[in-house]
C-alpha positions in Angstrom: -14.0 26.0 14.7 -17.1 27.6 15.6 -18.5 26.5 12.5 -17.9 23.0 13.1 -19.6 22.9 16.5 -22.6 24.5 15.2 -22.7 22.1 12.5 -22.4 19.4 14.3 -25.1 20.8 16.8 -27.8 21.0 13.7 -26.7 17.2 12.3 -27.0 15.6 15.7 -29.9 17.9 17.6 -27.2 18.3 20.6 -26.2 20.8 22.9 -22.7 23.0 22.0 -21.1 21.5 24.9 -22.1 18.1 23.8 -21.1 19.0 20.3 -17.5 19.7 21.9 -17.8 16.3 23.3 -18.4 14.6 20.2 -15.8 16.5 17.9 -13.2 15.2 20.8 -14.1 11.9 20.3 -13.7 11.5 16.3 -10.7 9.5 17.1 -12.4 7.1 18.3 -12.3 4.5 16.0 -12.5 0.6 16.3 -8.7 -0.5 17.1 -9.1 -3.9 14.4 -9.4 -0.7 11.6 -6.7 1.6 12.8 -3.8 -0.8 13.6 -3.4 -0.9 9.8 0.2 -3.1 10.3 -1.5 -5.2 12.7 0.8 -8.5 12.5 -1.7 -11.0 12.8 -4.3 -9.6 10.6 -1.8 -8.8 7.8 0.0 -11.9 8.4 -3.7 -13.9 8.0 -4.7 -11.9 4.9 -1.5 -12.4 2.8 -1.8 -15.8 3.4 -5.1 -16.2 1.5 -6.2 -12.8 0.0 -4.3 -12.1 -3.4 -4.8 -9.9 -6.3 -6.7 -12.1 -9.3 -8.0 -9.5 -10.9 -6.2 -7.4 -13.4 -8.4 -5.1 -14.9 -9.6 -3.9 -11.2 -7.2 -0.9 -10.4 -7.2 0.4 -7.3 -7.1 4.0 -6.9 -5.0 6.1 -4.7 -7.6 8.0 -3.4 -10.8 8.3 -4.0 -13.4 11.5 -5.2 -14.6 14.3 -3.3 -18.4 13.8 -2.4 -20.7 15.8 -1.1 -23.2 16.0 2.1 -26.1 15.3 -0.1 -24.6 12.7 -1.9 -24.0 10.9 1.0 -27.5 11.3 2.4 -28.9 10.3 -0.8 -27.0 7.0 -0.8 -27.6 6.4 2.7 -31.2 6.6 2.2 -30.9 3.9 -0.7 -29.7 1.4 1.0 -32.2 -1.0 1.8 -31.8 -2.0 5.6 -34.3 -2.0 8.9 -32.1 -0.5 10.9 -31.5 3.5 10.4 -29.0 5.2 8.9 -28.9 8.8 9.1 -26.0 11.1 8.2 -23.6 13.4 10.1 -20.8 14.9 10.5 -19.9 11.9 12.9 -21.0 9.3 10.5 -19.3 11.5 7.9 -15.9 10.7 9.4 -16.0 7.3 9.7 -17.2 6.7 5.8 -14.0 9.3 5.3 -11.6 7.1 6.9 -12.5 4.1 5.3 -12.6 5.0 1.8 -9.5 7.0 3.2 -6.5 6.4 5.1 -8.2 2.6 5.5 -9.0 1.9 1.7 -6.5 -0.6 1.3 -8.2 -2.6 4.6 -11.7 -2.3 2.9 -10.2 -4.0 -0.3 -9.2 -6.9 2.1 -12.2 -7.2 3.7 -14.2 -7.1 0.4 -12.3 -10.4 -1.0 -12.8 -12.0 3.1 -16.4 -10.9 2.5 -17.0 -13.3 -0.1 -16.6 -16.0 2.1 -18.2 -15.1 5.7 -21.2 -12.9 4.4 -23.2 -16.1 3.4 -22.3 -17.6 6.8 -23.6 -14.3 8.0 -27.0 -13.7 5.8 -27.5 -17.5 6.9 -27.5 -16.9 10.5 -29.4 -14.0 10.3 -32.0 -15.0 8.1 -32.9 -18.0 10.7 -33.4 -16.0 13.6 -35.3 -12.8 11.5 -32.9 -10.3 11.9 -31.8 -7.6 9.5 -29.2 -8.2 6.9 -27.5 -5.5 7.7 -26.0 -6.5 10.7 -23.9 -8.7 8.8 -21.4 -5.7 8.2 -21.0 -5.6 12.2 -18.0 -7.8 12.4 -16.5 -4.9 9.4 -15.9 -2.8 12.9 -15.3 -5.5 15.7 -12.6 -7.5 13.9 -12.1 -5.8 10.3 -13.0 -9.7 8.9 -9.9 -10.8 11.2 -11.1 -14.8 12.6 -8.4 -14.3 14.9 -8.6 -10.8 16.1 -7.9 -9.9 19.4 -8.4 -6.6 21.6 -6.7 -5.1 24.2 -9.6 -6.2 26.5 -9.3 -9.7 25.3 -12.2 -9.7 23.0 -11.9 -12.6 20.2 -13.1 -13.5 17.0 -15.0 -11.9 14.1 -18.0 -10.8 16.9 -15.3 -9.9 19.5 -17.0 -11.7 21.8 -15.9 -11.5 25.7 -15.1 -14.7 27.4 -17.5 -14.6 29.9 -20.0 -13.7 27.1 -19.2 -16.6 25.4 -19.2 -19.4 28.0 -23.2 -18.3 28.1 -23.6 -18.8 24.4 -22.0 -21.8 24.3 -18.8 -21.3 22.8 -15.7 -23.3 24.4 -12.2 -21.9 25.4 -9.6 -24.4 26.7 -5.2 -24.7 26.0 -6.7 -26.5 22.2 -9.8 -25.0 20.9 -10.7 -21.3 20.5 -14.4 -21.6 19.6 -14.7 -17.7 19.6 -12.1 -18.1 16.4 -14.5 -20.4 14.5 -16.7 -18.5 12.2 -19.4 -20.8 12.0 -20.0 -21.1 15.7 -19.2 -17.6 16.8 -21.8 -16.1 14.1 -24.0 -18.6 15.1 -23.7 -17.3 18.9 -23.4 -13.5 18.4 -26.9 -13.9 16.2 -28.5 -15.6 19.1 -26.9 -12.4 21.6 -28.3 -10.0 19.4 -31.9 -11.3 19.1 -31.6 -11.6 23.0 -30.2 -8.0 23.1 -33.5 -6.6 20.4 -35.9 -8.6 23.2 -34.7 -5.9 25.9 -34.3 -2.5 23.4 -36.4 -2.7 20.7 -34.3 -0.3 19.6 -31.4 -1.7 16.6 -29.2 1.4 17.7 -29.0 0.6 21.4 -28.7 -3.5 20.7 -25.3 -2.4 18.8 -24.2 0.0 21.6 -25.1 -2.7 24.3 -23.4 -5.3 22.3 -20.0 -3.1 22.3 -20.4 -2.0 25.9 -22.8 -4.4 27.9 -26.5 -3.2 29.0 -25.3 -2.0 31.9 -23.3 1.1 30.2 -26.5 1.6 28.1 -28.4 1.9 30.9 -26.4 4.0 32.9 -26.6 6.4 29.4 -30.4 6.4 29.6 -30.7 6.9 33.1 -28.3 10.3 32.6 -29.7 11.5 29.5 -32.9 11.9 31.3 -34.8 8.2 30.0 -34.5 9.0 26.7 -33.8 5.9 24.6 -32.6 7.5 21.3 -28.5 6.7 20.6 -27.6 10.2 19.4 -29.0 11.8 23.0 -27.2 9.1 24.6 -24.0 9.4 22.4 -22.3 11.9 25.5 -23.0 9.3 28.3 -21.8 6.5 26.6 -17.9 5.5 27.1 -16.1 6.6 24.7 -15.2 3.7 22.7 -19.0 3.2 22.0 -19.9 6.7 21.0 -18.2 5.6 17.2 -19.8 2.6 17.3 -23.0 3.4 15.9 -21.3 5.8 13.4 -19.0 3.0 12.2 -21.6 0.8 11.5 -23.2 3.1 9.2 -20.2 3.8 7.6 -19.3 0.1 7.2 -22.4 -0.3 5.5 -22.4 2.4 2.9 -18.5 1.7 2.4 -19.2 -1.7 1.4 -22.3 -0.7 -0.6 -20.3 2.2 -2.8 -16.9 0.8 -2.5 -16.7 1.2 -6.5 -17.8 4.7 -6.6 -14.7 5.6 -4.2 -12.1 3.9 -6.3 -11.6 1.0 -4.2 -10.9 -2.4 -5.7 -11.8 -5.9 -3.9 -9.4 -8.1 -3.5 -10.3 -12.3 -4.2 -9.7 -14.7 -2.4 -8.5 -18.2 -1.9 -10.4 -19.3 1.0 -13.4 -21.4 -0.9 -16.9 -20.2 -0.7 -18.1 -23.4 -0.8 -17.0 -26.3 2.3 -16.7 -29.3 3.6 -17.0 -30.1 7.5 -16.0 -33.8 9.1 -17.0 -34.7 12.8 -13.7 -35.9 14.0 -13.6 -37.9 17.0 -10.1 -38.6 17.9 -7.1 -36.8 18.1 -6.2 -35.2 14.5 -3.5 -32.6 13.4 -4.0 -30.4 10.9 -0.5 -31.5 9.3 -1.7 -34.9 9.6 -4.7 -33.8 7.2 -2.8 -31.5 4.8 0.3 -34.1 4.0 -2.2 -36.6 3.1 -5.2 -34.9 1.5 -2.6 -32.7 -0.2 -4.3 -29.3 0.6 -2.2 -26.2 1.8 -1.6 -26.2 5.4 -2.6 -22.5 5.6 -5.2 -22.7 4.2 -6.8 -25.5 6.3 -5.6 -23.3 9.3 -7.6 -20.5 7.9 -10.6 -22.5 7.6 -10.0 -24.0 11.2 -9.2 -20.7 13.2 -10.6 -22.3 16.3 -7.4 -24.8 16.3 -4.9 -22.8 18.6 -1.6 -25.3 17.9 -3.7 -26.9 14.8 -4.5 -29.8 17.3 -8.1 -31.1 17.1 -8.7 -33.1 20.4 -11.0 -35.5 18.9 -10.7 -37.8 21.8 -12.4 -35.5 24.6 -15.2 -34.8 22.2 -16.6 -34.8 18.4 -15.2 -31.6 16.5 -15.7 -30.4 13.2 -13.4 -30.1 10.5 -13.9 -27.5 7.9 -12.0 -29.1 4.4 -12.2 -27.5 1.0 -15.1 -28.1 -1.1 -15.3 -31.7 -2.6 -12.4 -32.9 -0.3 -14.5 -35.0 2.6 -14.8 -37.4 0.1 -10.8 -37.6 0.2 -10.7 -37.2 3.9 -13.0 -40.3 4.1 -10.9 -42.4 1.6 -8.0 -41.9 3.3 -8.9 -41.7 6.7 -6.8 -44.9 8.6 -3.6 -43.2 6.5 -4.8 -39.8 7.7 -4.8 -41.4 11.3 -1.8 -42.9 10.8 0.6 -40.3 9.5 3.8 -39.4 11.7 1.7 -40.1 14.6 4.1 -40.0 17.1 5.4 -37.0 15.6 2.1 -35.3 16.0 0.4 -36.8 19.0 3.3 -37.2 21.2 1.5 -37.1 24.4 1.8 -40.2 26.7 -0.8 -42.1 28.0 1.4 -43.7 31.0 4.6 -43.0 32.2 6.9 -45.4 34.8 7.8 -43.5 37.6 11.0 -43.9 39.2 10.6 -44.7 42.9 14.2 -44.2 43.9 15.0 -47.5 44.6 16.9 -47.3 41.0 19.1 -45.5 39.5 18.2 -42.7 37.0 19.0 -43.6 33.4 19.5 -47.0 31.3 18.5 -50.1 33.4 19.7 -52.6 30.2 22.0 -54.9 31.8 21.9 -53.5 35.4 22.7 -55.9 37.8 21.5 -55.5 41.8 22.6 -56.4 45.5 20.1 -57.2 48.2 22.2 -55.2 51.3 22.3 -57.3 54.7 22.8 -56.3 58.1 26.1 -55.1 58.7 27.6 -53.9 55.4 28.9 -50.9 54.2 29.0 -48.9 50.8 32.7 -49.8 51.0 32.5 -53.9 51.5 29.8 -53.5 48.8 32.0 -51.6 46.4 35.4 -54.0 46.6 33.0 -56.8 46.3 31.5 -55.9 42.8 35.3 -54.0 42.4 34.1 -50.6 42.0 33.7 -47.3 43.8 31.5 -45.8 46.6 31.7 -42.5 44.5 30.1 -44.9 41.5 27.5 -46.9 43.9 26.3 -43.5 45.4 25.8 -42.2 41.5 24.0 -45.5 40.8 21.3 -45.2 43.1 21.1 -41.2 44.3 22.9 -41.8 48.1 23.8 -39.1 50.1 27.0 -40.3 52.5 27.2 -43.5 53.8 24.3 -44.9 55.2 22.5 -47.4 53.4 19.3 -50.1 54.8 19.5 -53.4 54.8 17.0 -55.4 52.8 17.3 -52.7 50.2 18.7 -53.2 47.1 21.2 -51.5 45.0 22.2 -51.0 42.0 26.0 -51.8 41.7 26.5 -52.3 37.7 
């Protein structure tokens, strides 16, 4: 044990203490890459990850490798941002091309379709590639993730966070679920976050825990602004964060050389988008376009009950490559399709004012009541009951007003 702390203690250039501090929090890994039988995320990846390609075998485990070989790789990859190896950083790498090797192959095959929506982003506002491996440890490549502090999305972005990047939340739309729009806003918060740091390290620990965390950090470690003096003031749930970047870059850089095979996907590479500007389901879409319905959904994440409400604003519609054309062929039918099924909410309603009766009015027939009657005259004049008049038209007792009318048939 003594060893490990004073390992540890070289690697990281800390105290033994905070060497004690950091072996205890090893276990401290992003929940979206632990709950390996997360529902959703399993449920989401079965649905359009599949095996395609038989001559990749995936091992069951992959080689031993040493220290130096993971600082040598380390040290190739080509990134702005550093990378230095640990015995920290060493754990992470472990446990995904580890216990979490299966994950990686999943996220490998999602990879293929969000890193060029990352690299995009990135590329417009400067920043370094790298940092399209960050959503690896927020959301494991999950559109839909969700934390246990209500974080969303691939960036697990906080709601309040996201109102100020312009992302929308209502009972229909989930914009933190929508790749496009989310990337687009978690680039913009980290170019925002690199204006106050200048420091790559600290932007990824104030994008997991908020500035004010990070500052608190600096003001206890004394000013200093490097992450690893930091790492025992931050909360605990951030002090892996920097580690698991690293190792989410090198484990999808050397994937092969730990046995791991990707998994391909179904989700296209390549899409369409439609500005829809009325109310749409996504059924509505996929029975007449003739696409899978899960599949639409997954390009759609933002669509919480696959309702696009088109009328309160213009949305976008992600479709399969080559299918707007279809979409715009067959719009009216697209429209058109089990509508009342679909969009079953009503624009006005009658309201009953108690004047009569509850139920079917077909063939009701009324009297105008005058001064002096009674439920009783009324009911052996129309020959029925006062039980059967008081039904009719919600009476309590006896007393009824004259120049009302009742129902009495």
């Amino acid at each position: 044990m003594r060893n490990i702390i004073i390992s540890i203690v070289f690697l990281l250039g800390i105290s033994s203490t905070q060497a004690q501090t950091v072996k205890e929090d090893l276990s401290e890994f992003p929940e979206t890459m632990l709950s390996d039988m997360d529902s959703l995320y399993w449920d989401w990846q079965s649905k359009n990850l599949i095996y395609l390609d038989e001559n990749c075998r995936m091992l069951p485990e992959g080689p031993k490798v040493s220290d130096s070989v993971y600082i040598d790789r380390l040290s190739r990859i080509p990134s702005i941002i550093e990378m230095p190896f640990n015995e920290v950083v060493k754990k992470y790498i472990e446990a995904y091309t580890g216990r979490l090797r299966n994950k990686v192959s999943f996220m490998l095959a999602a990879a293929n379709f969000y890193m060029p929506m990352f690299e995009e982003a990135l590329e417009t506002y400067d920043l370094p590639m790298e940092l399209k491996y960050l959503p690896i440890i927020e959301s494991a490549l999950n559109p839909k993730a969700l934390s246990r502090q209500r974080a969303s999305g691939l960036w697990q972005f906080m709601l309040k966070t996201s109102k100020s990047y312009g992302l929308e939340t209502n009972s229909l739309v989930e914009e933190r679920f929508d790749p496009q729009k989310s990337t687009w806003a978690a680039v913009r918060y980290l170019k925002d976050l690199f204006n106050i740091y200048k420091d790559w390290h600290l932007v990824l620990a104030a994008y997991n825990c908020g500035p004010g965390n990070v500052n608190k950090a600096i003001r206890r470690a004394g000013g200093s602004t490097d992450y690893w003096d930091l790492y025992p003031f931050l909360p605990k749930e951030t002090r892996g964060y920097v580690p698991g970047f690293i190792a989410a870059n090198y484990v999808m850089t050397y994937y092969c050389e730990h046995g791991i095979c990707p998994m391909e996907s179904q989700l296209p590479t390549i899409s369409d988008t439609i500005h829809i500007n009325k109310d749409l389901h996504l059924q509505q879409v996929a029975s007449v376009c003739n696409i899978d319905i899960e599949q639409l959904r997954s390009l759609n994440p933002q669509y919480k009950k696959d309702l696009i409400p088109g009328n309160s604003r213009v949305y976008a519609l992600r479709l399969p490559n080559n299918m707007a054309t279809t979409f715009i062929e067959r719009e009216d039918s697209i429209y058109a399709f089990d509508a009342k099924k679909y969009l079953n909410k009503r624009r006005t309603v009658a309201v009953n004012d108690g004047s009569k009766a509850t139920g079917s009015t077909k063939g009701a027939k009324y009297h105008k009541v005058r001064s002096g009657e009674t439920l009783g005259g009324i009911a052996i004049r129309y020959k029925t009951t006062v039980k059967r008049l008081r039904a009719l038209n919600g009476i309590r007792g006896n007393n009824i007003r004259a120049g009302k009318s009742i129902r009495v048939r």
